[in-house]
C-alpha positions as CSV (number, residue, x, y, z in Angstrom):
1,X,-15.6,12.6,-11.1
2,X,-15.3,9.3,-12.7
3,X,-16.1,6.1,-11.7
4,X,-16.7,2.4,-12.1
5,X,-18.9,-0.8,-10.6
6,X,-16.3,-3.4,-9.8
7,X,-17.4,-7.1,-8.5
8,X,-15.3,-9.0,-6.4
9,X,-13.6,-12.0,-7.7
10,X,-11.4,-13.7,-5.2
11,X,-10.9,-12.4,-1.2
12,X,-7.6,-13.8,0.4
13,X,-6.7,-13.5,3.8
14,X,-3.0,-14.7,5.4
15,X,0.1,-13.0,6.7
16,X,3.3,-12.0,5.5
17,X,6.3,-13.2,6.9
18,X,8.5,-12.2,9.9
19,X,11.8,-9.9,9.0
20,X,10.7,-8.9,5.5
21,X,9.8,-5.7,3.6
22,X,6.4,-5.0,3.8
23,X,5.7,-3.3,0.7
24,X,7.7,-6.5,-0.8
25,X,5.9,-9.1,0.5
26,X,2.6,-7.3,-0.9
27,X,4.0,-6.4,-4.5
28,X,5.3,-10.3,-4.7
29,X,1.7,-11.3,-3.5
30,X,-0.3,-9.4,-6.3
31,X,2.2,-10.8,-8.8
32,X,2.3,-13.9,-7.9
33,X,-1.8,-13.8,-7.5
34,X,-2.4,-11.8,-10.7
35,X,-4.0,-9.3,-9.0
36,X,-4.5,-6.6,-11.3
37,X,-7.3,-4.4,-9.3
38,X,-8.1,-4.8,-5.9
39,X,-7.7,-3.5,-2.2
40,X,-5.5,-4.4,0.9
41,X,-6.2,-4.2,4.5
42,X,-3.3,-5.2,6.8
43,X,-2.8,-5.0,10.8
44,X,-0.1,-6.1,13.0
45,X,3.4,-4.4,14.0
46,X,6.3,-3.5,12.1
47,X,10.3,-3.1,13.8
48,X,11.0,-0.3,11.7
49,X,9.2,1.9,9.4
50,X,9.6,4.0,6.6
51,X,6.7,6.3,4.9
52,X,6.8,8.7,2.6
53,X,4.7,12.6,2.5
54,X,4.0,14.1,-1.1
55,X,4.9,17.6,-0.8
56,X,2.1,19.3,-2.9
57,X,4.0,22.2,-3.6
58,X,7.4,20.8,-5.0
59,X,5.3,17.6,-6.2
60,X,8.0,15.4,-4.4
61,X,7.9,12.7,-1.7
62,X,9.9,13.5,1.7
63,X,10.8,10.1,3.4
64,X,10.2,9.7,7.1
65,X,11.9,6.6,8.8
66,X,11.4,5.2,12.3
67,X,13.9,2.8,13.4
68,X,11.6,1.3,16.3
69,X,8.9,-1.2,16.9
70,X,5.4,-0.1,16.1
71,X,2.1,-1.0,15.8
72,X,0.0,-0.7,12.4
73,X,-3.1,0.8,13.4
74,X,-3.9,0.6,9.7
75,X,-2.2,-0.2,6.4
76,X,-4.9,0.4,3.8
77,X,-4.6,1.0,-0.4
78,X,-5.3,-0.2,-3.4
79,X,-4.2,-2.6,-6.6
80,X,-4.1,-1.0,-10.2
81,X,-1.6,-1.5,-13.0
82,X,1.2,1.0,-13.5
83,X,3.4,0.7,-16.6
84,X,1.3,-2.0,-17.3
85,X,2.2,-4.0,-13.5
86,X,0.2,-5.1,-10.8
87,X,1.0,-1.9,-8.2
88,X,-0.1,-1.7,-4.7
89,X,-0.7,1.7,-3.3
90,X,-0.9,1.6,0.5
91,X,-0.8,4.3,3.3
92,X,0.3,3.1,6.8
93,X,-0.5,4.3,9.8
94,X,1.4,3.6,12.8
95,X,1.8,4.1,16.6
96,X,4.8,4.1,18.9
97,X,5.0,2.9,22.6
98,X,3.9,6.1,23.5
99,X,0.9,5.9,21.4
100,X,1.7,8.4,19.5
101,X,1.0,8.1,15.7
102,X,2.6,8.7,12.6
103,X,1.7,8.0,9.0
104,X,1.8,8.5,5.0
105,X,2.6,6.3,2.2
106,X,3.9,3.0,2.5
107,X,7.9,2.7,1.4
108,X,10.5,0.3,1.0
109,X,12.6,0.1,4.5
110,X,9.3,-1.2,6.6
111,X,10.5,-4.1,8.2
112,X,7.7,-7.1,9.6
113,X,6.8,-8.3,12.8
114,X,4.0,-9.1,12.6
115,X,1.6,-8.4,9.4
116,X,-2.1,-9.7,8.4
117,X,-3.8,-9.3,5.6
118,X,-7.2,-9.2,3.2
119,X,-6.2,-8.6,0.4
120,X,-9.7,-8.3,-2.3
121,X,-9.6,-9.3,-6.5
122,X,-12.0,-7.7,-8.1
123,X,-10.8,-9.3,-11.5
124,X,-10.1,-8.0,-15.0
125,X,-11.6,-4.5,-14.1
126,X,-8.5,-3.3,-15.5
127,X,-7.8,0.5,-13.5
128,X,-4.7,1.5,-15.3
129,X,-2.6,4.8,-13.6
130,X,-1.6,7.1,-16.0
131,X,0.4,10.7,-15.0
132,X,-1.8,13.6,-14.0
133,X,-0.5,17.0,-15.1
134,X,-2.4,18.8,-12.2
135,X,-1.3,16.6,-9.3
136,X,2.2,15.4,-10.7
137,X,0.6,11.6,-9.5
138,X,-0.1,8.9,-11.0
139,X,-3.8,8.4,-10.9
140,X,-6.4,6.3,-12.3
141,X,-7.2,6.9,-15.6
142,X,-11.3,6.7,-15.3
């Protein structure tokens, strides 16, 4: 186990704009911000979707697209640098008209409707992801 004590530095709160790719709109944000460790809370709704599952086994994604409206129940993750970039890591959770829910890790391909956000700076603390041999991820190097 490794871990760190992180202050916060800034705390934004806004939304993203209608018709764009979510997972866009929150890497252009970080950028733009210099947000270089943090966390991201978003709700709202999405008109299509795309997630991914890690298969553990063959240690690669399987992609999972929904081409209809839905809501975000919950879009949560975190900010660290990768290759030395700001990098959002966000799972999604979503539900359909039915309420029935899906889930997994955010993707390119998820379209707005409607998206809120906090989004947290905790500053220079600097959590870098490095490649882990046992997962296949990249995880925090702590």
């Amino acid at each position: 186990m490794g871990y760190i004590n992180i202050d916060v530095k800034r705390r934004f709160m806004g939304r993203f704009k209608y018709d764009n790719d979510l997972l866009q709109e929150i890497t252009n944000f970080i950028i733009n911000e210099n947000i270089r460790s943090g966390e991201i809370r978003i709700i709202g709704a999405v008109k299509k979707a795309r997630f991914g599952y890690f298969n553990q086994s063959t240690k690669e994604y399987k992609f999972i697209e929904k081409n209809e409206h839905m809501e975000i129940l919950s879009a949560i993750g975190n900010i660290s640098l990768k290759n030395g970039k700001p990098f959002p890591h966000v799972h999604i959770t979503l539900a359909d008209k039915d309420g029935n829910v899906f889930g997994g890790h955010l993707m390119e391909g998820t379209k707005i409707f409607a998206a809120e956000f906090v989004i947290v700076d905790y500053g220079e603390s600097n959590l870098e992801r490095v490649d882990d041999e046992f997962t296949g991820l990249q995880l925090w190097n702590l």
